[in-house]
C-alpha positions in Angstrom: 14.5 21.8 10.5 12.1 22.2 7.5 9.0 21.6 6.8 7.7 18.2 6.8 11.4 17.1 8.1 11.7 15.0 11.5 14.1 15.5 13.8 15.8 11.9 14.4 18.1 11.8 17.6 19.5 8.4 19.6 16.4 8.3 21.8 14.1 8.3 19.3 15.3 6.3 16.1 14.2 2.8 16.7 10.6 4.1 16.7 10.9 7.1 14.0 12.6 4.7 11.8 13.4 0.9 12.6 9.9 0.8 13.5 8.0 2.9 11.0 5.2 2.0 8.8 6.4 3.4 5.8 10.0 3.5 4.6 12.4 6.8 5.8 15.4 8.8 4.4 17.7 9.7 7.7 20.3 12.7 6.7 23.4 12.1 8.7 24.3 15.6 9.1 26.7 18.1 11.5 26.1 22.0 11.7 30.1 22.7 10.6 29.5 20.4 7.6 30.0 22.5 4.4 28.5 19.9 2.1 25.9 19.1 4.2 24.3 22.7 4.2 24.6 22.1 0.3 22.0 19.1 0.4 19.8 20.3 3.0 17.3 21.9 0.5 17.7 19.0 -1.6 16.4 16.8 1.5 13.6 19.1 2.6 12.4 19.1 -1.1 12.6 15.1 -1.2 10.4 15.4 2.3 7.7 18.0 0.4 7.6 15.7 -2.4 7.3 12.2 -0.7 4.9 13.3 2.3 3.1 10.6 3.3 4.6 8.6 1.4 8.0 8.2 2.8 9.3 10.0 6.2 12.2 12.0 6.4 14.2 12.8 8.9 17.8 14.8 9.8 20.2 13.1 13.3 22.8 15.7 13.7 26.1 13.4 14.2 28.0 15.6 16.7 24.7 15.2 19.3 23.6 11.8 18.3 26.6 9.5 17.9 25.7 6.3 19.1 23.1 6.2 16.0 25.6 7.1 13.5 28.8 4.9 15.0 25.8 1.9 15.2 24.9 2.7 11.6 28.6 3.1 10.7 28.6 6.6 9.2 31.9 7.8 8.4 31.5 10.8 6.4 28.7 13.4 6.3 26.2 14.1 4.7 25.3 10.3 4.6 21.6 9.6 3.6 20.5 6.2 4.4 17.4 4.8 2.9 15.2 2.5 5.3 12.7 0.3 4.8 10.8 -2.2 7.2 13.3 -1.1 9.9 16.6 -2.7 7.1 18.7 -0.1 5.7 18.1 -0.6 1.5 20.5 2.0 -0.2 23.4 4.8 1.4 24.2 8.2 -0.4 27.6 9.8 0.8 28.3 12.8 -0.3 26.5 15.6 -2.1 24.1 14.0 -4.8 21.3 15.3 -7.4 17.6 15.1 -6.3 17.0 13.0 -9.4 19.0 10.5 -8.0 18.2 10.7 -4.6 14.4 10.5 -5.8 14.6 7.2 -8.5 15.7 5.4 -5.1 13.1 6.8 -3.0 10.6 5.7 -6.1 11.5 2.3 -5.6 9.9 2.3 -1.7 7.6 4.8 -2.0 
């Protein structure tokens, strides 16, 4: 887990993110996932550059499936933008920081 990255699992989600004060990225990931090793810089950059401002956090699916079959995540990586405990936008797939980022300045 990098720095500044939480590690979000089925016990704790409801208070790391549902009931968080400020608005948090989850990465839906899985340690055999090919992609997902691909964005995993991208998200522990997004969690260097947001700190304070927005959480992030990483639920590995194969450990923590209640959380991603209640969230519906079907493929991985999924990020899932929340804020006020509602999800507000859903990245599948491999995307660009830029991207990524002009969402998460919309919250932050």
């Amino acid at each position: 887990m990098g720095e500044g990255v939480v590690q979000i699992t089925d016990g704790n989600f409801a208070d790391e993110v549902i009931k968080s004060d400020i608005p948090v990225l989850v990465d839906f990931w899985a340690a055999w996932c090919g992609p997902c090793k691909i964005i995993a810089p991208v998200v522990e950059e997004l969690a260097r550059d947001y700190s304070g401002r927005i959480k992030v956090g990483k639920l590995d699916v194969d450990e923590n499936t209640k959380t991603a079959t209640a969230q519906h995540v079907m493929n991985i990586p999924t990020l899932m933008l929340f804020n006020h405990g509602k999800e507000v936008e859903r990245f599948v797939g491999v995307m660009p920081k830029d991207k990524i980022a002009k969402k998460l300045e919309a919250v932050a």
